[in-house]
C-alpha positions as CSV (number, residue, x, y, z in Angstrom):
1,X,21.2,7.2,-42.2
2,X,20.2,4.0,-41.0
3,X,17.7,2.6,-43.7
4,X,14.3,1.7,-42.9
5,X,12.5,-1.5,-44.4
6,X,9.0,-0.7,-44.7
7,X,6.3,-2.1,-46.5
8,X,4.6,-1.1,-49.7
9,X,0.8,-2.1,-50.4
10,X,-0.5,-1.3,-54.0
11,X,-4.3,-1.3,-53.5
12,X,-7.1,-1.3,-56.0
13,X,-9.3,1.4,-54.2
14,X,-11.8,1.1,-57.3
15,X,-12.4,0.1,-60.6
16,X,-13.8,3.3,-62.5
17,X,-16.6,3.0,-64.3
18,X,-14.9,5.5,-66.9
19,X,-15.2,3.9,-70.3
20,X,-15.0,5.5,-73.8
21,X,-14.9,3.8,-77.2
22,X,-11.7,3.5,-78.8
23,X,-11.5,5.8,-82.0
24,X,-10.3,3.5,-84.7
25,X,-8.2,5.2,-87.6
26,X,-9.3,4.9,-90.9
27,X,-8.7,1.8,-92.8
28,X,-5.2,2.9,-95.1
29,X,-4.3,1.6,-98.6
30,X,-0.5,1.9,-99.8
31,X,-1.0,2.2,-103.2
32,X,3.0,1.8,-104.0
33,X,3.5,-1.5,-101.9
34,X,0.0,-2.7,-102.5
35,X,-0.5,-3.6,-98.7
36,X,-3.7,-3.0,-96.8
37,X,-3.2,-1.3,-93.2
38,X,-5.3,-2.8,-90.5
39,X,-6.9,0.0,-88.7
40,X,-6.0,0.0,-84.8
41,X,-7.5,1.7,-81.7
42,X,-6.4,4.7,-80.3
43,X,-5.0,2.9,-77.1
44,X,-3.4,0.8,-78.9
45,X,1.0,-0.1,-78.9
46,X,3.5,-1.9,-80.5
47,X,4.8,-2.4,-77.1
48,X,3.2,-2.1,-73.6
49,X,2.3,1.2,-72.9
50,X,4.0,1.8,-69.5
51,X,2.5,4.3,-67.0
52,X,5.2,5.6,-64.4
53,X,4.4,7.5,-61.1
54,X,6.6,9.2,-58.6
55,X,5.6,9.5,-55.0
56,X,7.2,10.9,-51.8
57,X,7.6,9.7,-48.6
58,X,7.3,12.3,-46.1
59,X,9.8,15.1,-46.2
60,X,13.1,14.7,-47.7
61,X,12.7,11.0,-46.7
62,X,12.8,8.8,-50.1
63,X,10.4,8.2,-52.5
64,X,9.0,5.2,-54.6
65,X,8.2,4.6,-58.1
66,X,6.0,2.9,-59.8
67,X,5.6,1.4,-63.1
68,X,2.4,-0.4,-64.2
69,X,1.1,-1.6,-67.8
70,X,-0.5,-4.9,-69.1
71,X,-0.9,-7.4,-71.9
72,X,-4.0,-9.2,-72.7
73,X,-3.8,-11.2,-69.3
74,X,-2.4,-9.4,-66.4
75,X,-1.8,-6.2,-64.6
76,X,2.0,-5.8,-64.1
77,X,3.3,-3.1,-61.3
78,X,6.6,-2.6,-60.4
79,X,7.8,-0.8,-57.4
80,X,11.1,0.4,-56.8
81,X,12.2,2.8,-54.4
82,X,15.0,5.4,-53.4
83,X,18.2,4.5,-51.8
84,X,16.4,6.0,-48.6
85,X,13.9,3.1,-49.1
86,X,14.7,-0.4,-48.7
87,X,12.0,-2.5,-50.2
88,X,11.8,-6.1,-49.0
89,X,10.0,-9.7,-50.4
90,X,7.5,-8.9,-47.4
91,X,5.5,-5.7,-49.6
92,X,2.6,-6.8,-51.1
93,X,0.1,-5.7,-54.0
94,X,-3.5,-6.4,-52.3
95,X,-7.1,-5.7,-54.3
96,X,-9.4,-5.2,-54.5
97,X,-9.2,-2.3,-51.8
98,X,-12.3,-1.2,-50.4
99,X,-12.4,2.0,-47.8
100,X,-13.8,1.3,-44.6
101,X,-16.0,4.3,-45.2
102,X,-18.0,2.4,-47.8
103,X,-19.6,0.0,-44.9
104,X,-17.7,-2.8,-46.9
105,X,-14.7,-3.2,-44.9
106,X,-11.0,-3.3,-46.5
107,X,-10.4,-6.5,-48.3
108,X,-6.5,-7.7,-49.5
109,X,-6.0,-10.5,-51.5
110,X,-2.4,-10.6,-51.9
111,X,0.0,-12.8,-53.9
112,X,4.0,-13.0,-54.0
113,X,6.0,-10.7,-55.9
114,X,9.1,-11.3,-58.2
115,X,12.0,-9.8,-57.1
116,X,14.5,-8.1,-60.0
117,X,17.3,-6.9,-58.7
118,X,16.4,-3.7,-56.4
119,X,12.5,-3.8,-58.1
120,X,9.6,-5.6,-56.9
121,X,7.5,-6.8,-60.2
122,X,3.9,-8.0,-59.1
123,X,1.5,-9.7,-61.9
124,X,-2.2,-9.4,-61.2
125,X,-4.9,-11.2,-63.4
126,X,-7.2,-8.7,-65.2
127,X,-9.9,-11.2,-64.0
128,X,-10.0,-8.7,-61.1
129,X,-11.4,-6.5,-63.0
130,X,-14.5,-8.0,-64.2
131,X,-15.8,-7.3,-67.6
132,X,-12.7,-5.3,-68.7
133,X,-11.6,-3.8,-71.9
134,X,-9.0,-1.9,-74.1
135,X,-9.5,2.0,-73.5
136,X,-10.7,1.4,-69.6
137,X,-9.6,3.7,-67.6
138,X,-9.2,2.5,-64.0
139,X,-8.4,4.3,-60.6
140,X,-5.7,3.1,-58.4
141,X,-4.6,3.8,-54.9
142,X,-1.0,3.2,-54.0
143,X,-1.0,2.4,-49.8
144,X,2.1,2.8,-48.2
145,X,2.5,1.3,-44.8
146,X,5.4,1.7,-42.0
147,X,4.9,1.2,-38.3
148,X,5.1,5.0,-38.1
149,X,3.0,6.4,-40.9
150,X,0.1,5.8,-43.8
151,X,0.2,7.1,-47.1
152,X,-2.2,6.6,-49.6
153,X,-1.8,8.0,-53.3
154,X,-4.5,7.7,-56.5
155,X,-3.2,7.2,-59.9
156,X,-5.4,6.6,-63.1
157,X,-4.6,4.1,-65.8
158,X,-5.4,3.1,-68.8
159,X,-5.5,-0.7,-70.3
160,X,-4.0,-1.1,-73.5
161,X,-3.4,-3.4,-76.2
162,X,-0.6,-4.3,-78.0
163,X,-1.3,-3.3,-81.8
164,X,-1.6,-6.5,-83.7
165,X,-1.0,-5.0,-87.5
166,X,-1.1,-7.6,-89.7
167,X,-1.5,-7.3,-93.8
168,X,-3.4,-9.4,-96.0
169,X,-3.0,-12.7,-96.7
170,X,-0.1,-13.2,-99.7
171,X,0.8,-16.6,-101.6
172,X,4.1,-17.0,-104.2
173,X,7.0,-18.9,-105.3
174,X,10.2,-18.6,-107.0
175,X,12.1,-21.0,-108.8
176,X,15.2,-20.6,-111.7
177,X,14.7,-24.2,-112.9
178,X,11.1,-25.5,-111.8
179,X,12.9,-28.2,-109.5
180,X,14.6,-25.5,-106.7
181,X,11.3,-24.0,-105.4
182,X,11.0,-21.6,-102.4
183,X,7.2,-20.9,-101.5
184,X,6.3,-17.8,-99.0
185,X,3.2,-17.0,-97.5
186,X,2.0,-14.4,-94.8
187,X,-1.1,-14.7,-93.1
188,X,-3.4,-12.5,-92.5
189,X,-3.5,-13.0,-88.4
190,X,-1.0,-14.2,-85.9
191,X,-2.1,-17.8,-86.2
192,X,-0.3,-21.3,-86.3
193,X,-1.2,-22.8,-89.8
194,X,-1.4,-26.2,-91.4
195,X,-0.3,-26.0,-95.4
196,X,-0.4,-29.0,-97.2
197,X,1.8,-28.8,-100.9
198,X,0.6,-31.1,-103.9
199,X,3.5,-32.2,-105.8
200,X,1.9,-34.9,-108.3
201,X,5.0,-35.4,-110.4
202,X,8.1,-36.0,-108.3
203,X,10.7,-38.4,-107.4
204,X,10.2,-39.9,-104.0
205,X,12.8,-37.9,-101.3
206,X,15.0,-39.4,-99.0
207,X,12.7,-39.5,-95.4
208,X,14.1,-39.6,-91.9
209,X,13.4,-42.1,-89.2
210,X,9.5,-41.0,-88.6
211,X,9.3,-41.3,-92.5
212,X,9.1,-37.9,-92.5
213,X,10.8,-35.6,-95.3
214,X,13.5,-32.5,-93.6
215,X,13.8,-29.8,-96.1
216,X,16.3,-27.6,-97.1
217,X,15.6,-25.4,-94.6
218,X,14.7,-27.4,-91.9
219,X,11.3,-27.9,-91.9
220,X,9.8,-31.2,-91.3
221,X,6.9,-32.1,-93.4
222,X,4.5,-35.5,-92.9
223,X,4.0,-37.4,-96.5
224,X,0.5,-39.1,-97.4
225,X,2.5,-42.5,-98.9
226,X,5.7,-43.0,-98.0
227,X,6.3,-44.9,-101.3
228,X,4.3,-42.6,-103.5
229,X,4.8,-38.3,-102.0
230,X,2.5,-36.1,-103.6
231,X,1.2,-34.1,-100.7
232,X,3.4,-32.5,-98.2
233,X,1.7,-31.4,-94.7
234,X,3.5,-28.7,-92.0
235,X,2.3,-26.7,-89.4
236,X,3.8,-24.0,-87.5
237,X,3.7,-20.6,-86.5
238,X,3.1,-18.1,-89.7
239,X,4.6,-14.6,-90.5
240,X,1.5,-11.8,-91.0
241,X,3.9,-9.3,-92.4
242,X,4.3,-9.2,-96.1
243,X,8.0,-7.8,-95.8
244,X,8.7,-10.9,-93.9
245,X,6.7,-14.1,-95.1
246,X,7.6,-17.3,-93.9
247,X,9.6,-19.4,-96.7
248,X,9.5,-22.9,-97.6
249,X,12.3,-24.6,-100.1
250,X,11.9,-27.7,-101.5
251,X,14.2,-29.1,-104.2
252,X,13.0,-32.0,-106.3
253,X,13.8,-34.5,-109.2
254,X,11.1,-34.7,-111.8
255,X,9.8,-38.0,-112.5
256,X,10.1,-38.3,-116.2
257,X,8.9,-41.8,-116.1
258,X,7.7,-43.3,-119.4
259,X,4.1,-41.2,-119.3
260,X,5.7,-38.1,-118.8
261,X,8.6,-38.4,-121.3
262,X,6.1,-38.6,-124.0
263,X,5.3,-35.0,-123.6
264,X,8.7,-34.2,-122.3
265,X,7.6,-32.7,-119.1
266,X,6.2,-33.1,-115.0
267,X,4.1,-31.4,-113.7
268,X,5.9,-30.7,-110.8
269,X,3.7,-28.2,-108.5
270,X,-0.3,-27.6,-108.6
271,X,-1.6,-26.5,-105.0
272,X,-1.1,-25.5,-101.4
273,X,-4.3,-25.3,-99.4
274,X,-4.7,-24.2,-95.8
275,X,-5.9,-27.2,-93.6
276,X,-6.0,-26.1,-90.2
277,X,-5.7,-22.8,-88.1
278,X,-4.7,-22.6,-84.7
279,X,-5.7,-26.7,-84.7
280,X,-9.1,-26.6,-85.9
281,X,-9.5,-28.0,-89.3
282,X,-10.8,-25.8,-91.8
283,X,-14.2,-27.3,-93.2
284,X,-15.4,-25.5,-96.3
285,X,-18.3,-26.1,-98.6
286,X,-18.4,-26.0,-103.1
287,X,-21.8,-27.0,-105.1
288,X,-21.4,-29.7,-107.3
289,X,-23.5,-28.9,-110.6
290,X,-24.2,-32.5,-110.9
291,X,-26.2,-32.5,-107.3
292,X,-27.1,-28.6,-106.9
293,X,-29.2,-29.8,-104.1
294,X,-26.4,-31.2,-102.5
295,X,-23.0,-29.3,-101.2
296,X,-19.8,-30.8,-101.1
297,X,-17.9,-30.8,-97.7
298,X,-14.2,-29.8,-98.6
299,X,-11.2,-29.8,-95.9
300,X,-9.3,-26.7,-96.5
301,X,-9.2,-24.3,-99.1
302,X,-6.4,-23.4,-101.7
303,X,-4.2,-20.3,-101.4
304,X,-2.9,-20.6,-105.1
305,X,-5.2,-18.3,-106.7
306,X,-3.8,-17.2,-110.2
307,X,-0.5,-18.7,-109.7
308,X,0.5,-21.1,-112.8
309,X,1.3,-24.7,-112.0
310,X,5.2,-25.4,-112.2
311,X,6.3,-27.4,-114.6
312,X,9.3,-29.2,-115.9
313,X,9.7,-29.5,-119.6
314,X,13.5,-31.3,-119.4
315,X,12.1,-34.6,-119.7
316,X,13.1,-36.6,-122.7
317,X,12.0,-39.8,-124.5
Protein backbone atom coordinates (compact mmCIF):
# COMPACT_ATOMS: atom_id res chain seq x y z
CA UNK A 1 0.00 0.00 0.00
CA UNK A 2 1.26 3.20 -1.10
CA UNK A 3 1.83 5.33 2.24
CA UNK A 4 0.15 8.49 2.83
CA UNK A 5 1.90 11.55 4.55
CA UNK A 6 -0.56 13.33 6.36
CA UNK A 7 -0.47 15.76 8.92
CA UNK A 8 -1.02 15.53 12.57
CA UNK A 9 -2.29 18.68 14.68
CA UNK A 10 -2.37 18.20 18.63
CA UNK A 11 -4.75 20.97 19.68
CA UNK A 12 -5.55 22.37 23.11
CA UNK A 13 -9.38 22.45 22.75
CA UNK A 14 -9.59 23.67 26.59
CA UNK A 15 -8.00 24.03 29.66
CA UNK A 16 -10.43 22.36 32.29
CA UNK A 17 -11.21 24.13 35.05
CA UNK A 18 -11.05 20.68 36.97
CA UNK A 19 -8.84 21.16 39.97
CA UNK A 20 -8.58 19.09 43.30
CA UNK A 21 -6.08 19.38 46.05
CA UNK A 22 -3.40 17.03 46.14
CA UNK A 23 -3.79 14.57 49.25
CA UNK A 24 -0.39 14.73 50.96
CA UNK A 25 0.68 11.41 52.85
CA UNK A 26 1.36 11.62 56.31
CA UNK A 27 4.66 12.85 57.43
CA UNK A 28 6.75 9.18 58.12
CA UNK A 29 9.50 8.66 60.79
CA UNK A 30 11.99 5.49 60.34
CA UNK A 31 12.76 4.90 63.63
CA UNK A 32 15.61 2.21 62.70
CA UNK A 33 17.52 4.59 60.17
CA UNK A 34 16.58 7.64 62.03
CA UNK A 35 15.56 9.55 58.66
CA UNK A 36 12.61 11.76 58.37
CA UNK A 37 10.26 11.09 55.09
CA UNK A 38 9.15 14.24 53.36
CA UNK A 39 5.55 13.84 52.76
CA UNK A 40 4.66 14.04 48.84
CA UNK A 41 1.37 14.66 46.82
CA UNK A 42 -0.59 12.24 45.50
CA UNK A 43 0.36 13.23 41.79
CA UNK A 44 3.48 13.13 42.58
CA UNK A 45 6.73 10.63 40.60
CA UNK A 46 10.00 9.76 40.79
CA UNK A 47 9.99 9.98 37.17
CA UNK A 48 7.56 11.72 34.71
CA UNK A 49 4.39 10.24 34.75
CA UNK A 50 3.72 9.39 31.09
CA UNK A 51 0.12 9.35 29.75
CA UNK A 52 -0.22 7.15 26.39
CA UNK A 53 -3.26 7.15 23.96
CA UNK A 54 -4.07 5.06 21.09
CA UNK A 55 -6.23 6.40 18.25
CA UNK A 56 -7.41 5.10 14.87
CA UNK A 57 -7.50 6.33 11.62
CA UNK A 58 -10.47 5.35 9.87
CA UNK A 59 -10.98 1.63 9.18
CA UNK A 60 -8.15 -0.69 9.09
CA UNK A 61 -6.10 2.37 7.98
CA UNK A 62 -3.23 3.05 10.76
CA UNK A 63 -3.30 4.52 13.84
CA UNK A 64 -1.27 7.02 15.96
CA UNK A 65 0.00 7.20 19.41
CA UNK A 66 0.52 9.51 21.59
CA UNK A 67 2.62 10.07 24.60
CA UNK A 68 2.47 13.23 26.74
CA UNK A 69 3.78 14.18 30.35
CA UNK A 70 5.70 17.22 31.82
CA UNK A 71 8.33 18.58 34.25
CA UNK A 72 8.12 21.76 36.01
CA UNK A 73 8.38 23.75 32.61
CA UNK A 74 6.91 22.23 29.57
CA UNK A 75 4.27 20.07 28.19
CA UNK A 76 6.10 17.22 26.17
CA UNK A 77 3.85 15.09 23.44
CA UNK A 78 5.05 12.69 21.25
CA UNK A 79 3.36 11.33 18.26
CA UNK A 80 4.22 8.33 16.51
CA UNK A 81 2.35 6.50 14.22
CA UNK A 82 1.74 2.97 12.44
CA UNK A 83 3.64 1.77 9.53
CA UNK A 84 0.42 2.72 7.60
CA UNK A 85 1.18 6.30 8.72
CA UNK A 86 4.00 8.33 7.60
CA UNK A 87 4.47 11.27 9.85
CA UNK A 88 6.57 14.11 8.46
CA UNK A 89 8.56 17.52 10.01
CA UNK A 90 5.38 19.37 8.45
CA UNK A 91 2.81 18.04 11.64
CA UNK A 92 2.42 20.53 14.07
CA UNK A 93 1.12 20.81 17.85
CA UNK A 94 -1.06 24.23 17.72
CA UNK A 95 -2.96 25.73 21.07
CA UNK A 96 -4.62 26.96 22.33
CA UNK A 97 -7.58 25.47 20.14
CA UNK A 98 -10.65 27.15 20.24
CA UNK A 99 -13.97 25.69 18.32
CA UNK A 100 -15.50 27.79 15.91
CA UNK A 101 -18.74 27.23 17.70
CA UNK A 102 -17.58 29.23 20.64
CA UNK A 103 -17.85 32.69 18.48
CA UNK A 104 -13.92 32.81 19.11
CA UNK A 105 -12.65 31.47 15.99
CA UNK A 106 -9.82 28.64 15.90
CA UNK A 107 -6.49 29.98 16.89
CA UNK A 108 -2.89 27.79 16.28
CA UNK A 109 0.15 28.88 17.57
CA UNK A 110 2.53 26.36 16.39
CA UNK A 111 6.23 25.76 16.96
CA UNK A 112 8.74 23.04 15.39
CA UNK A 113 8.93 19.67 16.54
CA UNK A 114 12.04 17.44 17.29
CA UNK A 115 12.25 14.62 15.25
CA UNK A 116 13.57 11.10 16.97
CA UNK A 117 13.84 8.61 14.82
CA UNK A 118 10.18 7.63 13.49
CA UNK A 119 8.60 9.93 16.64
CA UNK A 120 7.79 13.50 16.51
CA UNK A 121 8.54 14.96 20.20
CA UNK A 122 6.97 18.58 20.63
CA UNK A 123 7.74 20.76 23.89
CA UNK A 124 5.04 23.28 24.86
CA UNK A 125 5.60 25.88 27.71
CA UNK A 126 3.13 25.34 30.55
CA UNK A 127 2.87 29.21 30.35
CA UNK A 128 -0.04 28.26 28.11
CA UNK A 129 -1.75 27.25 30.60
CA UNK A 130 -2.07 30.11 32.79
CA UNK A 131 -2.07 29.81 36.52
CA UNK A 132 -1.31 26.09 36.47
CA UNK A 133 -0.61 23.54 39.11
CA UNK A 134 0.40 19.90 40.15
CA UNK A 135 -2.92 17.70 40.33
CA UNK A 136 -4.65 19.87 37.20
CA UNK A 137 -6.37 18.01 35.19
CA UNK A 138 -6.56 19.38 31.70
CA UNK A 139 -8.61 18.36 28.48
CA UNK A 140 -7.04 17.86 25.22
CA UNK A 141 -8.06 17.39 21.72
CA UNK A 142 -5.86 15.48 19.33
CA UNK A 143 -6.81 17.03 15.42
CA UNK A 144 -5.89 15.01 12.73
CA UNK A 145 -5.79 16.47 9.38
CA UNK A 146 -5.41 14.84 5.67
CA UNK A 147 -6.68 16.38 2.45
CA UNK A 148 -9.42 13.67 2.64
CA UNK A 149 -10.60 13.58 6.18
CA UNK A 150 -10.83 15.34 9.95
CA UNK A 151 -10.54 13.55 13.09
CA UNK A 152 -10.63 15.02 16.25
CA UNK A 153 -10.12 12.91 19.56
CA UNK A 154 -10.31 14.26 23.60
CA UNK A 155 -7.91 12.94 26.04
CA UNK A 156 -7.66 14.15 29.75
CA UNK A 157 -4.40 14.69 31.54
CA UNK A 158 -3.03 15.27 34.54
CA UNK A 159 0.18 17.58 35.42
CA UNK A 160 2.57 16.01 37.67
CA UNK A 161 5.52 16.55 39.63
CA UNK A 162 8.45 14.83 39.98
CA UNK A 163 8.70 13.73 43.80
CA UNK A 164 11.50 15.71 45.31
CA UNK A 165 12.20 13.35 48.64
CA UNK A 166 14.82 14.77 50.36
CA UNK A 167 15.86 13.93 54.27
CA UNK A 168 17.04 16.12 56.75
CA UNK A 169 19.93 17.87 56.86
CA UNK A 170 23.10 15.61 58.26
CA UNK A 171 26.76 16.77 59.28
CA UNK A 172 29.97 14.19 60.16
CA UNK A 173 33.37 13.22 59.81
CA UNK A 174 35.67 10.41 60.02
CA UNK A 175 39.15 10.33 60.55
CA UNK A 176 41.76 7.25 61.92
CA UNK A 177 44.52 9.79 62.79
CA UNK A 178 42.98 13.38 63.19
CA UNK A 179 45.14 14.56 60.02
CA UNK A 180 43.18 12.17 57.15
CA UNK A 181 39.61 13.70 57.48
CA UNK A 182 36.61 12.96 55.14
CA UNK A 183 33.62 15.36 55.99
CA UNK A 184 29.87 14.42 54.48
CA UNK A 185 26.99 16.41 54.50
CA UNK A 186 23.40 16.07 52.88
CA UNK A 187 21.17 18.86 52.59
CA UNK A 188 17.96 19.02 53.28
CA UNK A 189 16.88 20.38 49.50
CA UNK A 190 18.32 20.04 46.08
CA UNK A 191 20.34 23.22 46.44
CA UNK A 192 23.89 24.29 45.32
CA UNK A 193 25.76 25.14 48.65
CA UNK A 194 28.68 27.23 49.81
CA UNK A 195 30.60 25.42 53.03
CA UNK A 196 33.37 27.14 54.30
CA UNK A 197 35.91 24.61 56.80
CA UNK A 198 37.90 26.32 59.73
CA UNK A 199 41.19 24.62 60.12
CA UNK A 200 43.05 26.96 62.73
CA UNK A 201 46.00 24.70 63.28
CA UNK A 202 47.51 23.48 60.05
CA UNK A 203 50.50 23.48 57.84
CA UNK A 204 50.02 25.61 54.81
CA UNK A 205 49.09 23.07 51.53
CA UNK A 206 50.63 23.11 48.30
CA UNK A 207 48.02 25.58 45.99
CA UNK A 208 47.70 25.51 42.32
CA UNK A 209 48.08 28.34 39.89
CA UNK A 210 44.77 30.42 41.09
CA UNK A 211 46.31 29.86 44.65
CA UNK A 212 43.70 27.67 45.06
CA UNK A 213 44.03 24.31 47.19
CA UNK A 214 42.79 20.67 44.90
CA UNK A 215 41.96 18.06 47.40
CA UNK A 216 42.21 14.58 47.45
CA UNK A 217 39.21 14.17 45.77
CA UNK A 218 39.20 16.74 43.45
CA UNK A 219 37.62 19.48 44.79
CA UNK A 220 38.86 22.95 44.47
CA UNK A 221 38.54 25.06 47.52
CA UNK A 222 39.46 29.11 47.67
CA UNK A 223 41.76 29.97 50.84
CA UNK A 224 41.33 33.35 52.97
CA UNK A 225 45.43 33.91 53.05
CA UNK A 226 47.37 32.28 50.90
CA UNK A 227 50.29 32.34 53.35
CA UNK A 228 48.26 31.66 56.52
CA UNK A 229 44.95 28.74 55.41
CA UNK A 230 42.58 28.50 58.01
CA UNK A 231 39.28 28.64 56.22
CA UNK A 232 38.52 26.69 53.20
CA UNK A 233 35.43 27.93 50.88
CA UNK A 234 33.56 25.42 48.06
CA UNK A 235 30.53 25.47 46.39
CA UNK A 236 28.73 23.08 44.40
CA UNK A 237 25.87 21.00 43.99
CA UNK A 238 24.84 19.01 47.37
CA UNK A 239 23.51 15.38 47.85
CA UNK A 240 19.87 15.45 49.96
CA UNK A 241 19.98 11.79 50.49
CA UNK A 242 21.46 10.63 53.68
CA UNK A 243 22.53 7.18 52.11
CA UNK A 244 24.51 9.20 49.67
CA UNK A 245 26.10 12.50 51.22
CA UNK A 246 28.45 14.35 49.45
CA UNK A 247 32.18 13.71 50.88
CA UNK A 248 35.02 15.96 51.31
CA UNK A 249 38.80 14.60 52.22
CA UNK A 250 41.25 16.77 53.24
CA UNK A 251 44.63 15.47 54.58
CA UNK A 252 46.77 17.75 56.58
CA UNK A 253 50.11 18.23 58.60
CA UNK A 254 49.56 19.66 62.05
CA UNK A 255 51.47 22.71 62.90
CA UNK A 256 53.20 21.83 66.06
CA UNK A 257 55.02 25.04 66.06
CA UNK A 258 56.57 26.11 69.31
CA UNK A 259 52.91 27.30 71.02
CA UNK A 260 51.45 24.13 70.22
CA UNK A 261 54.24 21.81 71.25
CA UNK A 262 53.92 22.97 74.72
CA UNK A 263 50.61 21.21 75.08
CA UNK A 264 51.59 18.59 72.64
CA UNK A 265 48.72 19.04 70.37
CA UNK A 266 46.77 21.27 67.20
CA UNK A 267 43.80 21.85 67.03
CA UNK A 268 43.25 20.77 63.77
CA UNK A 269 39.38 21.14 62.85
CA UNK A 270 36.59 23.50 64.71
CA UNK A 271 33.71 24.53 62.12
CA UNK A 272 31.93 24.28 58.79
CA UNK A 273 29.22 26.77 58.32
CA UNK A 274 26.92 27.15 55.37
CA UNK A 275 27.55 30.50 53.50
CA UNK A 276 25.44 30.66 50.70
CA UNK A 277 22.50 28.71 49.07
CA UNK A 278 21.71 28.58 45.56
CA UNK A 279 24.06 32.07 45.52
CA UNK A 280 22.45 34.13 47.94
CA UNK A 281 24.46 34.61 51.10
CA UNK A 282 23.01 33.35 54.15
CA UNK A 283 22.63 36.49 56.64
CA UNK A 284 21.75 35.33 60.11
CA UNK A 285 21.25 37.22 63.36
CA UNK A 286 22.78 36.25 67.40
CA UNK A 287 22.24 38.75 70.54
CA UNK A 288 25.21 39.86 72.08
CA UNK A 289 24.59 40.05 76.00
CA UNK A 290 26.84 42.88 76.15
CA UNK A 291 24.40 45.11 73.70
CA UNK A 292 20.93 43.15 74.19
CA UNK A 293 19.57 46.07 72.33
CA UNK A 294 21.67 45.45 69.61
CA UNK A 295 21.74 42.05 67.20
CA UNK A 296 24.75 40.91 65.65
CA UNK A 297 24.59 40.35 61.82
CA UNK A 298 26.35 36.97 61.20
CA UNK A 299 27.17 35.47 57.50
CA UNK A 300 26.26 31.91 57.59
CA UNK A 301 25.50 29.56 60.25
CA UNK A 302 27.48 26.40 61.55
CA UNK A 303 26.38 22.87 60.75
CA UNK A 304 28.79 21.31 63.46
CA UNK A 305 26.29 21.00 66.11
CA UNK A 306 27.63 18.45 68.87
CA UNK A 307 30.46 17.35 66.81
CA UNK A 308 33.90 17.56 68.93
CA UNK A 309 36.64 19.63 67.45
CA UNK A 310 39.54 17.29 65.97
CA UNK A 311 42.47 17.37 67.45
CA UNK A 312 46.03 16.22 67.14
CA UNK A 313 47.88 15.32 70.28
CA UNK A 314 51.35 13.93 68.31
CA UNK A 315 52.99 17.13 68.86
CA UNK A 316 56.13 17.09 70.87
CA UNK A 317 58.42 19.59 72.53
Amino acid sequence: MKKLVYMAVLTLLSAAGIFWSCQKDETLTNSEEGLMLKSASSCCFEAPYEYDYDFSWGKNNGSFNVTSWNDDFNLYIEISSSEEITLSTDTKVSFPYRNKDNGKGIKYDTNEPESQGDKLVFSLPLTMLGDWTYCQDISFGLKIESSTQVQEVSYNQTLTETCKSCDDASFGYVTSDNMNITFSYNHDSEAEVTLRFTFPQVENLALNENEEYEAPDGKTYSVNNPKNQTNFTWTGEISCKASEPTTFEFSFVPDCGSVNAKDEQAVIWTDTKIIAIDGEQVITTEDDPSTPDIDETVIGYSIKGDLSNIVYTGCSN
